[in-house]
C-alpha positions as CSV (number, residue, x, y, z in Angstrom):
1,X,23.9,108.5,13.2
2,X,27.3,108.5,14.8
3,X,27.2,109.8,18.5
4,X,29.6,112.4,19.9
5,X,31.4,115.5,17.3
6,X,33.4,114.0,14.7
7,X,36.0,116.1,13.0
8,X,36.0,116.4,8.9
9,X,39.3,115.4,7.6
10,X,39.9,114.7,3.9
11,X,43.1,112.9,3.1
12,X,44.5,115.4,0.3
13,X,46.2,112.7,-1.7
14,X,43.2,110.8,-2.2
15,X,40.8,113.7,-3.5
16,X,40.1,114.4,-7.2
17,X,38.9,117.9,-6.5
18,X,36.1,117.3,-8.1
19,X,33.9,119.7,-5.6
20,X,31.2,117.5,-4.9
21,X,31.6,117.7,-0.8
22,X,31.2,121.1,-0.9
23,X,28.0,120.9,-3.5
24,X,26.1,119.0,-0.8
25,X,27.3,120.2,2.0
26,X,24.3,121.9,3.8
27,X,27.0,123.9,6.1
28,X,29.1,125.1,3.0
29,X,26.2,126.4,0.4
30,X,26.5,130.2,-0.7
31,X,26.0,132.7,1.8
32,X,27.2,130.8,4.8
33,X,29.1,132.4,7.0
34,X,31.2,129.9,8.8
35,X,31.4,127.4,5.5
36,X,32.9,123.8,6.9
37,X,34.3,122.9,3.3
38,X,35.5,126.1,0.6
39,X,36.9,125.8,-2.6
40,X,41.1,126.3,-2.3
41,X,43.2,129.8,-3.2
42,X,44.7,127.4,-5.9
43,X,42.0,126.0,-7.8
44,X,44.0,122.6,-8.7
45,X,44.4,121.7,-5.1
46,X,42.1,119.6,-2.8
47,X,38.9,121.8,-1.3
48,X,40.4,123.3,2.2
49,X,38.0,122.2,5.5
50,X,37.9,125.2,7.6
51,X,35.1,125.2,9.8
52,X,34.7,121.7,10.8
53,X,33.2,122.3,14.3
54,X,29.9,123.5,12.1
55,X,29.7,120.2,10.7
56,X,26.3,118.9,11.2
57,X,27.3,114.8,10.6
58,X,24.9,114.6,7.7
59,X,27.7,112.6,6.0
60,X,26.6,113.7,2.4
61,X,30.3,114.7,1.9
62,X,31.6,111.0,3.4
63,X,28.3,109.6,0.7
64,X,29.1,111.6,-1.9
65,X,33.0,111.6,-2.2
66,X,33.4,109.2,-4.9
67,X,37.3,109.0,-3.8
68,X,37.0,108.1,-0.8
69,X,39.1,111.3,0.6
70,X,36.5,112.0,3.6
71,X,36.9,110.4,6.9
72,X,35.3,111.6,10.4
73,X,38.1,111.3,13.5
74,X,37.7,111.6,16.8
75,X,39.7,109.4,19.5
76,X,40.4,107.6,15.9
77,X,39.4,107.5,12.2
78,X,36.1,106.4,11.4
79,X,37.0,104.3,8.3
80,X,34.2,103.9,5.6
81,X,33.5,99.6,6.6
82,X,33.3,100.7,10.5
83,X,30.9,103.2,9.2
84,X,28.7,101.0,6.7
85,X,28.6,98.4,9.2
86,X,27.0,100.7,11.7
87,X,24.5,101.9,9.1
88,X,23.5,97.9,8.0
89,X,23.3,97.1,11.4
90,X,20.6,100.4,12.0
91,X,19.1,99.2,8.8
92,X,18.4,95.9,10.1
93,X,16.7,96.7,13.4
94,X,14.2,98.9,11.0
95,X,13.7,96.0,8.6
């Protein structure tokens, strides 16, 4: 998986609020007390990422996001290609 802590962003004008990042996010199920990704005040707009630093990398929200709204950043954004590259070239070595 991706080395070093990534932080969650979601690019607000991409997402469809459809909820599915917080659905399968393992760090944001019921009962968790430091959530990385809750539902908004205003239920039309975009879920809010508040807890990012308890993001575990799992990237079922970056898998899952069928808008493409989730990036990772660090020194720079992690684009999707950069991302599926890495994961072919893993892939590969297994194969």
């Amino acid at each position: 998986m991706m080395s070093g802590k990534f932080k969650i962003i979601r690019n607000k004008e991409r997402c469809v609020v459809c909820l599915e990042c917080i659905r399968v996010c393992p760090q944001s199920q019921p009962g968790e007390k430091f959530p990385v990704i809750v539902r908004a005040a205003n239920q039309t707009d975009p879920p809010e990422i508040i807890h990012w630093q308890n993001c575990i990398q799992c990237l079922n929200c970056f898998n899952t996001c069928r808008a493409m709204a989730i990036m990772f950043e660090n020194s720079h954004i992690v684009e999707r290609v950069m991302v599926d590259k890495y994961l072919i070239g893993e892939a590969q070595k297994i194969i």
